[in-house]
C-alpha positions in Angstrom: 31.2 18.2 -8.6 28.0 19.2 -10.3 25.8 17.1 -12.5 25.5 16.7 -16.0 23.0 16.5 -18.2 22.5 14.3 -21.5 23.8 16.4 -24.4 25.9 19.4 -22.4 28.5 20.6 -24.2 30.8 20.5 -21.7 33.3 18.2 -22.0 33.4 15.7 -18.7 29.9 15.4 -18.3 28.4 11.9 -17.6 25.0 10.6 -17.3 23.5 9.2 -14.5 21.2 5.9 -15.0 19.1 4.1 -12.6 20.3 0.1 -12.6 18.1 -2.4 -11.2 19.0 -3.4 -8.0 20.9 -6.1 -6.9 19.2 -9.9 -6.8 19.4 -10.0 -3.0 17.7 -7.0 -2.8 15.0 -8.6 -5.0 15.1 -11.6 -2.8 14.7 -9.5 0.5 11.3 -7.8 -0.6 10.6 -11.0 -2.3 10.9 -13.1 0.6 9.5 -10.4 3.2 6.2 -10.2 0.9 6.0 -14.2 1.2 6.2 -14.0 4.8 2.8 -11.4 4.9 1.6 -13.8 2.2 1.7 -16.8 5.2 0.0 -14.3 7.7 -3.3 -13.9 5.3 -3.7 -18.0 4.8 -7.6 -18.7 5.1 -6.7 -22.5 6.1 -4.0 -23.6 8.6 -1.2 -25.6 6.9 -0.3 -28.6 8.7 2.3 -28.8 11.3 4.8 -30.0 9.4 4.5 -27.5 7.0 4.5 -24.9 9.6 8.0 -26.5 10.9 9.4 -26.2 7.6 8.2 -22.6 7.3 9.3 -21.4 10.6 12.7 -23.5 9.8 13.2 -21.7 6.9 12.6 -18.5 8.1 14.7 -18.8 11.1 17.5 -19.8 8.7 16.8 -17.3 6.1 16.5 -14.5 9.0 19.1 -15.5 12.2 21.6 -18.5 10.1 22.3 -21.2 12.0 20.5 -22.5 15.2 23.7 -22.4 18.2 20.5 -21.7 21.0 20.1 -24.6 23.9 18.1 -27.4 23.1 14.1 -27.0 24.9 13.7 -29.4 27.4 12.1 -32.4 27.5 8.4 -31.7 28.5 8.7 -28.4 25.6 7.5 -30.6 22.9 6.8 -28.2 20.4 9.8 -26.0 21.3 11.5 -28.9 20.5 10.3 -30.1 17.2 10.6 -25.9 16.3 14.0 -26.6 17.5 15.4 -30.0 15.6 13.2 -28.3 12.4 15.5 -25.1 12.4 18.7 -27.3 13.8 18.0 -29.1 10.9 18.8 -26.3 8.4 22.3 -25.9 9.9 25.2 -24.8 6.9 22.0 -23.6 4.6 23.1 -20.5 3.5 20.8 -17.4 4.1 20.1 -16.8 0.2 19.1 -20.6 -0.2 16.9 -20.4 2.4 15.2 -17.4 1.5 14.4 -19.1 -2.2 13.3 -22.2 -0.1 10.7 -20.7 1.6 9.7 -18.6 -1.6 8.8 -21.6 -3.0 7.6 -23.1 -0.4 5.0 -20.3 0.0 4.1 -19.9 -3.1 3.1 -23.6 -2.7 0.9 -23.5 0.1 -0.6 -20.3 -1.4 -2.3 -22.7 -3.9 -3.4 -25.0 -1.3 -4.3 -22.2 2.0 -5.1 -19.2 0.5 
């Protein structure tokens, strides 16, 4: 099958247009440039707000948390943990936008 162009004569042409791609795709590279945003923060966000970002990230990036729980004495393998555990049943796209936003929040605030 060869390729038509825009006003051939030949009957059976078509024309070929670029669409924009889909949202997710939108979401991906948006999402992906928020998580380089993160890395160039001048300030450190509190831990909290690092638990909800690496939450959030985990959820967006793996779904929901089935690994074992840390043990005891792992405290902040823990709360990293219970933070992501917490996400369980968020679905990957409404996590992505949730950390989006969250970003672009702490953007104001860290960068």
């Amino acid at each position: 099958m060869s390729k038509r162009h825009r006003g051939s004569s030949t009957a059976g042409s078509y024309i070929i247009r670029s669409s924009p791609p889909p949202p997710e795709i939108n979401m991906e590279q948006k999402f992906n440039e928020s998580a380089e945003r993160v890395k160039s923060f001048t300030k450190r966000p509190s831990d909290s707000e690092l638990l909800e970002l690496y939450a959030l990230f985990k959820q967006a990036t793996v779904g929901d948390n089935d690994t074992e729980k840390p043990g005891m004495f792992d405290l902040k393998g823990k709360a990293k943990w219970q933070a992501w555990a917490d996400r369980k049943g968020t679905s990957k796209d409404a996590a992505m936008e949730a950390y989006i936003k969250l970003v672009e929040e702490l953007t104001a605030k860290y960068a």
